[in-house]
DSSP file (Angstrom, degrees, kcal/mol; ACC not computed):
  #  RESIDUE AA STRUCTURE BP1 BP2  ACC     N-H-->O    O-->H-N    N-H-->O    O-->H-N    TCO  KAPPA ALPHA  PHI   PSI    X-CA   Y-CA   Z-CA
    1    1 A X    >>        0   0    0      0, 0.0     4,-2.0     0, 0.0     3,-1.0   0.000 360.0 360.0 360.0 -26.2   -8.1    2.9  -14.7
    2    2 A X  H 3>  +     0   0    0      1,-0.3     4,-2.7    48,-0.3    40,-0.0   0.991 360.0  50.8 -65.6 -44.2   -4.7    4.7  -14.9
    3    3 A X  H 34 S+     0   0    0      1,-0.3    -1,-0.3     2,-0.2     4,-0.3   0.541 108.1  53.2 -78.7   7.4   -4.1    4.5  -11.3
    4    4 A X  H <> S+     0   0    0     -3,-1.0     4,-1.2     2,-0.1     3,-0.4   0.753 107.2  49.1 -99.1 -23.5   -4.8    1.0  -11.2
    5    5 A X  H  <>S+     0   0    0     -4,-2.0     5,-0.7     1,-0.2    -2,-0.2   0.936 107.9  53.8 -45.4 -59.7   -2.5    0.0  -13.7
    6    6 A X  T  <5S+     0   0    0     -4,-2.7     3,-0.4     2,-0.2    -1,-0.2   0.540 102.3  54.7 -41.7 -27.5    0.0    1.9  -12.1
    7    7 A X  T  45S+     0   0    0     -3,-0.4    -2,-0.2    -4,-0.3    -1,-0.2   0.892 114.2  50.3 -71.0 -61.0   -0.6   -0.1   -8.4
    8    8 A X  T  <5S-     0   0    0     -4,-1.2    -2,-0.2    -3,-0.1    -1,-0.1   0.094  94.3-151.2 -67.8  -6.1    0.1   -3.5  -10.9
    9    9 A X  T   5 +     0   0    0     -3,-0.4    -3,-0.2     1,-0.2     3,-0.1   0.691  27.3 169.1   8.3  73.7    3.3   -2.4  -12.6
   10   10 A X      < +     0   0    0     -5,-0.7     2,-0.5     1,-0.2    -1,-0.2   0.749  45.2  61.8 -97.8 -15.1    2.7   -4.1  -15.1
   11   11 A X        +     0   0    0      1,-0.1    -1,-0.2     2,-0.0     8,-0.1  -0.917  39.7 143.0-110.0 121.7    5.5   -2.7  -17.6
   12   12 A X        +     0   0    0     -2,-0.5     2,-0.1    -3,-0.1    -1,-0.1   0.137  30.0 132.2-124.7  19.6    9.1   -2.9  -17.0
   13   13 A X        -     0   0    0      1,-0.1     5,-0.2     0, 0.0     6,-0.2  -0.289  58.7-106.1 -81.4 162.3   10.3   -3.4  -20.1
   14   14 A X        +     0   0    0     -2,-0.1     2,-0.1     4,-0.1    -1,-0.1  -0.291  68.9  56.5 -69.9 161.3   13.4   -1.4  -21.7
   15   15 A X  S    S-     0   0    0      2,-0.1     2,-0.3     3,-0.0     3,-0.1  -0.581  85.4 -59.8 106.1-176.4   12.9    1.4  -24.7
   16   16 A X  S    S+     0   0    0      1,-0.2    -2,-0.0    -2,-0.1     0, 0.0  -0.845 114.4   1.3-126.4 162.7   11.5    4.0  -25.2
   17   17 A X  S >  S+     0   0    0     -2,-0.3     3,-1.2     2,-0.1     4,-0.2   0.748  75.0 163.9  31.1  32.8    7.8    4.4  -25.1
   18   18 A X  G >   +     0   0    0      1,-0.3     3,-2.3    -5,-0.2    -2,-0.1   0.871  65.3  67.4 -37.2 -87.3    7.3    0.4  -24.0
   19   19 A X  G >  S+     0   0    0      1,-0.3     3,-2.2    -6,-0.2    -1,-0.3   0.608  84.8  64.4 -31.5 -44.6    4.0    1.0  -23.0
   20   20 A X  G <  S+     0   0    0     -3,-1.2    19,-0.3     1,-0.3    -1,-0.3   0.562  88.4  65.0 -62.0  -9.0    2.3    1.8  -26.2
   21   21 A X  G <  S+     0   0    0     -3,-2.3    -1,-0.3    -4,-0.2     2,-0.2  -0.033  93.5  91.2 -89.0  27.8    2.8   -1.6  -27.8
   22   22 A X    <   +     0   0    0     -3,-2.2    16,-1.5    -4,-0.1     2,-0.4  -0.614  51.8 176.9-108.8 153.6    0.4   -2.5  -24.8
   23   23 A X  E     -A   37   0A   0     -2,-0.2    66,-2.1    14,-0.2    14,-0.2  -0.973  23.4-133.5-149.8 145.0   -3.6   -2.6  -25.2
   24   24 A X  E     -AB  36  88A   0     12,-3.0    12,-1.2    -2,-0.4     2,-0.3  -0.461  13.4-152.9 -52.1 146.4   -6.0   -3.8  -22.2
   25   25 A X  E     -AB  35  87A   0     62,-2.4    62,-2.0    10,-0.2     2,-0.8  -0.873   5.6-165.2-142.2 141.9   -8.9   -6.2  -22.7
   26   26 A X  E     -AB  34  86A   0      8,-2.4     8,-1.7    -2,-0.3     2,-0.4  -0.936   5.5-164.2-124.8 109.2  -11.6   -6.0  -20.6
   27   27 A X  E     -AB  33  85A   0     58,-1.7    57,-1.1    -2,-0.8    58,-0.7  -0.756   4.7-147.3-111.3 112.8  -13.6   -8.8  -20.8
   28   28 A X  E >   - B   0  83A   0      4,-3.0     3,-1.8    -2,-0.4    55,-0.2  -0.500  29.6-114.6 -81.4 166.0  -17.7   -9.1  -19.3
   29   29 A X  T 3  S+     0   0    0     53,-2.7    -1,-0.1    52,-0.4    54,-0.1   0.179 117.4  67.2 -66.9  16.0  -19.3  -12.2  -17.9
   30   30 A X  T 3  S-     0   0    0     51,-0.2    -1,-0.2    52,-0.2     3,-0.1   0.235 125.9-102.5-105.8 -10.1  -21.5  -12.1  -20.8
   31   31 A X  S <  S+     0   0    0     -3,-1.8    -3,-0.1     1,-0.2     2,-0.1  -0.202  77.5 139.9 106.8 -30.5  -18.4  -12.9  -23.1
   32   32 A X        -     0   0    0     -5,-0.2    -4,-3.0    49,-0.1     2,-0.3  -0.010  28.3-174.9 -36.5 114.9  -18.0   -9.2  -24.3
   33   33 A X  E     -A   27   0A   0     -6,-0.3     2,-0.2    -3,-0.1    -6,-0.2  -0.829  16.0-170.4-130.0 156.8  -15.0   -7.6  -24.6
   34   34 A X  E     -A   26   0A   0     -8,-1.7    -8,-2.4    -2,-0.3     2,-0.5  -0.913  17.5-131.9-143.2 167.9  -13.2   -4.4  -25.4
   35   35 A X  E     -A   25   0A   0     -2,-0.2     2,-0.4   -10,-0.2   -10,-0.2  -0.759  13.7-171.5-124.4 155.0   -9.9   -3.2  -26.1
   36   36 A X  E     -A   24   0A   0    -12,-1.2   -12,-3.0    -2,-0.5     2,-0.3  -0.924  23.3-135.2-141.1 118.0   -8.0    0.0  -24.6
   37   37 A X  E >>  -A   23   0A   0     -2,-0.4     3,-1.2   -14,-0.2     4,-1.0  -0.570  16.6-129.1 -98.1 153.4   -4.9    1.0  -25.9
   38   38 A X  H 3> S+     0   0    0    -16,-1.5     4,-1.6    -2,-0.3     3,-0.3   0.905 107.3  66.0 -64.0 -39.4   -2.4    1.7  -23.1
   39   39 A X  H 34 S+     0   0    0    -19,-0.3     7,-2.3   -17,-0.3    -1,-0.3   0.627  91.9  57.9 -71.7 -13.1   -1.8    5.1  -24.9
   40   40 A X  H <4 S+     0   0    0     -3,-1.2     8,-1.3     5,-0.1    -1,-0.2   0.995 117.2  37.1 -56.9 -68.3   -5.5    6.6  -24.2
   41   41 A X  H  < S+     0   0    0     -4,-1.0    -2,-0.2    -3,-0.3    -3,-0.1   0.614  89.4  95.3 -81.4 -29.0   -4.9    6.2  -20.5
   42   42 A X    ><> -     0   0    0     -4,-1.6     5,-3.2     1,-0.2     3,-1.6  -0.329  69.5-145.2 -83.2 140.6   -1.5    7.0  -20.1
   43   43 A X  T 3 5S+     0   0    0      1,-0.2    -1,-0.2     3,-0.2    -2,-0.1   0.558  97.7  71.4 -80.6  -0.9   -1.4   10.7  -19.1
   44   44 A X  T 3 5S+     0   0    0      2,-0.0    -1,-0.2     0, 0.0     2,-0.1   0.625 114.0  12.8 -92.7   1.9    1.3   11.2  -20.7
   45   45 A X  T < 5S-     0   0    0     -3,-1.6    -5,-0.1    -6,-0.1    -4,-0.1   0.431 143.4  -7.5-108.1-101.1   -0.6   10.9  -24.5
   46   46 A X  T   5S-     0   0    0     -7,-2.3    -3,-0.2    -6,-0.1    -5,-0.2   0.505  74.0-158.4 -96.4 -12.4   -4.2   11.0  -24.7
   47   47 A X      < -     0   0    0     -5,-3.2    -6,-0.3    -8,-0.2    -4,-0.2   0.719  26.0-173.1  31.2  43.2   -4.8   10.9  -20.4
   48   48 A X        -     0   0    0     -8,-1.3     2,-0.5    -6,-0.2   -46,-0.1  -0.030  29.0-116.9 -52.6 152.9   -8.2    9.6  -21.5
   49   49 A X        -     0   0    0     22,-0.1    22,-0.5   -48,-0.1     2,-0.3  -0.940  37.4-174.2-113.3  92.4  -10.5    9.4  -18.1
   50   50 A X        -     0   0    0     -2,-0.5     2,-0.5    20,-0.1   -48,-0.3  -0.644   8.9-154.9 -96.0 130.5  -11.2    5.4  -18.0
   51   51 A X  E     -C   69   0B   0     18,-2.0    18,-1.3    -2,-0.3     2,-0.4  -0.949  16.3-155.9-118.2 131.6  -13.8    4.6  -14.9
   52   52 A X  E     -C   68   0B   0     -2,-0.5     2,-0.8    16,-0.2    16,-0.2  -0.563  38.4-138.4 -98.8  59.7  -13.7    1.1  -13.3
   53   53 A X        +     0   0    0     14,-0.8    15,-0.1    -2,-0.4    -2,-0.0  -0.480  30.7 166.0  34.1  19.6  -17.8    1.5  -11.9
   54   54 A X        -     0   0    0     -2,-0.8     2,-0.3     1,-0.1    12,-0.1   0.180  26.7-140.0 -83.5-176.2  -19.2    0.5   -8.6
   55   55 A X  S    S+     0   0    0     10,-0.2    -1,-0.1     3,-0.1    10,-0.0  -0.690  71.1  29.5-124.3-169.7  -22.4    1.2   -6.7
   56   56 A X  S    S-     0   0    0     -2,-0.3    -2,-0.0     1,-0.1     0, 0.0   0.400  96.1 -83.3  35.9-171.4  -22.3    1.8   -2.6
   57   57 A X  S    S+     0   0    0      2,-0.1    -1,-0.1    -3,-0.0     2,-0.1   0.633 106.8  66.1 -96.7 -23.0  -19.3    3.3   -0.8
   58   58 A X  S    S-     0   0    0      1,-0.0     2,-0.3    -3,-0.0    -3,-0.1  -0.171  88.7-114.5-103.8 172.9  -16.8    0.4   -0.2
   59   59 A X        -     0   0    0     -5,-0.1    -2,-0.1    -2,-0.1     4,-0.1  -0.863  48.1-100.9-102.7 145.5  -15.0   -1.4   -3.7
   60   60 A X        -     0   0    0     -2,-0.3    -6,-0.0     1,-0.1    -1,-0.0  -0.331  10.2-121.1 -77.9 174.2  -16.3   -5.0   -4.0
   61   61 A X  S    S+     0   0    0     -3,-0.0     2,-0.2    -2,-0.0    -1,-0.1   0.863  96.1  33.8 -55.5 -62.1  -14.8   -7.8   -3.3
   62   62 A X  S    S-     0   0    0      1,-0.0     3,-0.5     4,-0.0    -2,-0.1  -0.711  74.3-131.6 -91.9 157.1  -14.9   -9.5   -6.9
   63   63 A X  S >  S+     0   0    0      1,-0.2     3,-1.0    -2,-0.2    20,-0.5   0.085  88.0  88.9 -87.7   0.0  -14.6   -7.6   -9.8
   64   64 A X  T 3  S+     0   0    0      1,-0.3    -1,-0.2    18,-0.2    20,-0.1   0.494  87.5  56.8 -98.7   6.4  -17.6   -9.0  -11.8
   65   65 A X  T 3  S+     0   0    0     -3,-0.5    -1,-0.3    17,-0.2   -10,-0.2  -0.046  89.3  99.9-112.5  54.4  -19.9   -6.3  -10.1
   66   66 A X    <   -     0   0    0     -3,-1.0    16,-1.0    17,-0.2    17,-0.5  -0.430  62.6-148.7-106.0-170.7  -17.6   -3.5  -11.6
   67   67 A X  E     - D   0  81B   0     14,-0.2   -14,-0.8    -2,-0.2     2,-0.4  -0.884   3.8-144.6-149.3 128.4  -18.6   -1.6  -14.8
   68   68 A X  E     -CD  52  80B   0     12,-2.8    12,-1.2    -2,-0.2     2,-0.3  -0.873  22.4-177.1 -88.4 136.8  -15.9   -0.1  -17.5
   69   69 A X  E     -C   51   0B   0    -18,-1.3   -18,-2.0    -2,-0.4     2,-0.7  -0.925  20.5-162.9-148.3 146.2  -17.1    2.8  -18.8
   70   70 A X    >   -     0   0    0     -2,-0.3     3,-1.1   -20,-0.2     6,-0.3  -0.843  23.1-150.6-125.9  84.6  -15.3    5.0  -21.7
   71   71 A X  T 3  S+     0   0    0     -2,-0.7     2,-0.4   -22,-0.5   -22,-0.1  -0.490  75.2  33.9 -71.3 177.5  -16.9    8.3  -21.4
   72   72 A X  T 3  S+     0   0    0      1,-0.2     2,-0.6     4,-0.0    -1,-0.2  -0.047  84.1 129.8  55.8 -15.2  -17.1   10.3  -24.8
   73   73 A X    X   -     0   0    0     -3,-1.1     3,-2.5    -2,-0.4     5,-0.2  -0.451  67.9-113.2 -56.0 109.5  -17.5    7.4  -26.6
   74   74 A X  G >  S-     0   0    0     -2,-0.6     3,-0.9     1,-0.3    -1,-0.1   0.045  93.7  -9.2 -87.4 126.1  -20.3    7.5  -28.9
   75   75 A X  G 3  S-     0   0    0      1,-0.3    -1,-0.3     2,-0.1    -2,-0.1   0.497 113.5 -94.9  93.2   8.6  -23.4    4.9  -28.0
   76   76 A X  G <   +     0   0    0     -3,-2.5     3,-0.5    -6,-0.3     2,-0.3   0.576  59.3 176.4  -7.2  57.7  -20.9    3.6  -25.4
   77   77 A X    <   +     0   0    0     -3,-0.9    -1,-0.1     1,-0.3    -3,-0.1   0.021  68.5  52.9 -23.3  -7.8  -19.4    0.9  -27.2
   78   78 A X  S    S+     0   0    0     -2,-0.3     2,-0.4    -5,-0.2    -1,-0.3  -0.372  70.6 126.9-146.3  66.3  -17.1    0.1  -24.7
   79   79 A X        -     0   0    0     -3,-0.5     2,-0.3   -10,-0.2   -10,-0.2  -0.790  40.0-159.7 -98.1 160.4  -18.9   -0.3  -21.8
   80   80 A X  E     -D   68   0B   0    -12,-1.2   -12,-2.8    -2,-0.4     2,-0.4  -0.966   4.5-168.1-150.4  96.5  -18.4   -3.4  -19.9
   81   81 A X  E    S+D   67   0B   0    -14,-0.3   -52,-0.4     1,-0.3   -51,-0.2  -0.852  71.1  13.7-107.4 141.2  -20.8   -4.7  -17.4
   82   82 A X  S    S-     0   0    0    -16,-1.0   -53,-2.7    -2,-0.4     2,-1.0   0.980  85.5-151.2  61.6  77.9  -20.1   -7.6  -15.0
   83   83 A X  E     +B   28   0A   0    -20,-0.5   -55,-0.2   -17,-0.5    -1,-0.2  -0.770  27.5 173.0 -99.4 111.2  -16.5   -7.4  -15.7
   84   84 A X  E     +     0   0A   0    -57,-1.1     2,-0.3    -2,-1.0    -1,-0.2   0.240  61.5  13.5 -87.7   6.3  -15.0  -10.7  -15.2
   85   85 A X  E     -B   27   0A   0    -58,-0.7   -58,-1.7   -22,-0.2     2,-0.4  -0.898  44.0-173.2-161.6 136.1  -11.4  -10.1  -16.5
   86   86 A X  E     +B   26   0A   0     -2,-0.3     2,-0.4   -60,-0.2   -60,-0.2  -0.982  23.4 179.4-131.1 146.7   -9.0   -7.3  -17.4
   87   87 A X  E     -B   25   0A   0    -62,-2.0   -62,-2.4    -2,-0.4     2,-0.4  -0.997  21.8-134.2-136.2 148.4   -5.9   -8.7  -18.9
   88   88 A X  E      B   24   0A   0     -2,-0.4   -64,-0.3   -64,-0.3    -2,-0.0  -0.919 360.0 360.0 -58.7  95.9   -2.7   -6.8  -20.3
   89   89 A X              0   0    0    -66,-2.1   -65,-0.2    -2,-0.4    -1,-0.1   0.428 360.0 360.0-117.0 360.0   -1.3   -7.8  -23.5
């Protein structure tokens, strides 16, 4: 997840630590959503190991046949199947 965040610059604001008032939300096509705070993934806190899911060898085209999964997480509670949005706030 980091390195696709990273592809997206998505923060360029001034301060210090900017990124950590940031959270993910990762939305399924079933309406389910979860939240990821930018400071799990960033390798420079918690460098949490986020996986964005696919099956066969190529990445799809659309994103609604990805999968989030949050390993260590107990029951996975923030897995995400069919994921139809991830948005930065």
């Amino acid at each position: 997840m980091w390195t696709l965040l990273e592809k997206a610059h998505p923060i360029d604001e001034p301060g210090k630590n900017a990124s950590l008032k940031h959270t993910l939300l990762i939305t399924g096509r079933d309406g389910y959503a979860v939240a990821l705070a930018l400071g799990e993934i960033d390798p420079h806190y918690e460098g949490k190991q986020i996986i964005i899911a696919y099956e066969g060898g190529e990445p799809p085209a659309s994103i609604s046949s990805l999968r989030l999964v949050v390993p260590g997480d107990v029951h996975g509670g923030r897995s995400v199947r069919d994921v139809a949005k991830i948005e930065l706030r």
